[in-house]
Steps between C-alpha positions, in 0.01 A plus 500: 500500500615846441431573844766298607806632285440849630543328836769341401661779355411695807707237737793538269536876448611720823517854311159523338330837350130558526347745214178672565380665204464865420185710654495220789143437640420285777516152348861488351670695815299290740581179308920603489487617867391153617675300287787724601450452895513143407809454349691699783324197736675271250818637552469672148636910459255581269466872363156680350498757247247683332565825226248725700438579878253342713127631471409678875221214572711218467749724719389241744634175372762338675878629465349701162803682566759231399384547127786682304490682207776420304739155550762335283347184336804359484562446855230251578448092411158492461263784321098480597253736301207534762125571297668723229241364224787552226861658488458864393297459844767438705666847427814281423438307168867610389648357815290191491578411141909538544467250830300288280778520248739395747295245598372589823283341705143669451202372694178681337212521777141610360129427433543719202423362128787378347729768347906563417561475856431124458774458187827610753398374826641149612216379685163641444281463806181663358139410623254744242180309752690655846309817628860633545863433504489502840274228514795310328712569738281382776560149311849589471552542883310184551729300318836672625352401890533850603321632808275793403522741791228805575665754308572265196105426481396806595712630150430191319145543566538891350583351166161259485242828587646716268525269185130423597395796542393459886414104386261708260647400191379218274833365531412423908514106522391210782910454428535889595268529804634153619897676498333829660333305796844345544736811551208638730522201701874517515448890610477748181334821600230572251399793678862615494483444087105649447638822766793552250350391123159581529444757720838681476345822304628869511280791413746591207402124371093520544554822357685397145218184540273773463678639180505150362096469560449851337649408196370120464393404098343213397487346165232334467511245243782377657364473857849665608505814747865744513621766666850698508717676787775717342798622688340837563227302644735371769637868588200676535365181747841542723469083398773290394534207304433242784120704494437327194478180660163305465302808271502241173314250741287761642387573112503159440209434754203660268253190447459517135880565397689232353829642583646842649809633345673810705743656326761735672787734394864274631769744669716467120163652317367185388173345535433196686200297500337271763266285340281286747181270462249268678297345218646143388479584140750774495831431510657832544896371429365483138453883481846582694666253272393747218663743649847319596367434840386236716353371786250209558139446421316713788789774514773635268650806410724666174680792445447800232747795372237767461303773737167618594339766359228613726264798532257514802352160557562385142823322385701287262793331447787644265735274332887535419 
């Protein structure tokens, strides 16, 4: 089983490098975290890095601190990509391609559909039916025998309720709830997670929510409803882009929309989209893929090199 070479490899490397991918939410730094607390019970020195900082309510996870910015690849056995979905997600496709080159070990760790990521890892331990990657590595620290303390479930548990939306999601299994009833039992503080992800909101962040309501469209032979936040948007809120947090599912919970696309202004004047979806017979990775993007079925997200042109409540998007 593939499960069992990634232990394997896991016994046999010491100096082992966790990646969490670019724009980190809850279920890839959650999911690198733990597995990271685990190896250092193992005896391992593992190291986390991610391209961009820590989002304020996940400022709560254990030792969030330890994750660098900047490492050399070189220095470590043992490479593992943590829920990046592909490599331009990572934030260090160059890097990863030159260790892959040199053939370095690369463990790829997802429940993303399959993508380049898959053609230069070494072991691909990818579950597209898990709720999470963090689910994974539930099964992951079941087979390496390692005790799961409080603050290991508590973050492990942080990865499950926010790539299920609260256990909203469609993607919210018997498997799911079954893991969740588990890290309770060994001690996770939901309250500590809901206080922190779901209740963690600033007036500056209601506030650009309300700018994000004002200007909701809907097209509606498409059964899709959008909305943008530019950069002045941000200013003029005194928000930041943490505040953005959770306003594409907000939009996304109108009964009779098929998906909810937010689009925002990205601090190098791009455009990114969030793309999310609770209807079974959209797969929303199908539109980001047009785009050069990716994701999965229920959420994904792409990139675009243009601007908003806006006047009052009415707005469009500006190509390069």
């Amino acid at each position: 089983m593939l499960i069992d070479k990634v232990v394997a490899k896991l016994k046999q490397y010491d100096e082992i490098l966790l990646i969490i991918h670019e724009n980190p939410d809850g279920d890839t730094l959650a999911a690198a975290i733990t597995l990271s607390e685990a190896l250092k019970k193992m005896g391992k020195n593992p190291s986390m890095i991610c391209k961009d900082s820590v989002p304020k309510p996940f400022q709560f996870l254990l030792n969030y601190q330890e994750i660098s910015h900047d490492l050399l690849f070189g220095d470590f056995e043992l490479i593992l990509v943590i829920d990046c979905g592909d490599l331009k997600r990572t934030g260090f496709d160059e890097r990863l391609k030159k260790m892959a080159k040199k053939k370095k070990t690369i463990i790829n760790i997802d429940h993303h559909p399959k993508n380049d990521l898959h053609k230069i890892a070494t072991v691909n331990l990818v579950d597209f039916k898990a709720s999470s990657t963090s689910e994974i590595i539930w099964e992951l620290l079941e087979k390496l025998q390692v005790e799961i303390d409080k603050e290991m479930a508590t973050t492990l548990l942080t990865g499950l309720y926010t790539d299920t939306g609260g256990f909203k999601h469609s993607n919210t299994s018997p498997k799911t709830l079954k893991i969740a009833a588990e890290l309770l039992r060994l001690g996770a503080k939901i309250k500590l997670i809901t206080k922190n992800v779901s209740f963690n909101r600033t007036i500056p962040s209601m506030k650009l929510w309300g700018v994000v309501l004002n200007r909701l469209k809907k097209q509606a032979d498409l059964s899709i409803v959008y909305s943008v936040i530019t950069k002045d948007d941000l200013l003029n809120c005194g928000a930041d882009y943490d505040d953005i947090a959770g306003v594409v599912n907000l939009i996304n919970s109108i009964p009779d929309a098929k998906a909810a696309i937010l689009f925002y202004e990205t601090e190098d004047n791009k455009i990114r989209a969030s793309v999310r979806t609770e209807s079974d017979g959209v797969d929303v990775s199908r539109l980001a893929n047009l785009f050069g993007g990716g994701g999965h079925k229920k959420a994904s997200g792409f990139t675009l090199d243009g601007h908003f042109k806006i006047k009052e409540n009415d707005w469009e998007i500006v190509l390069k």
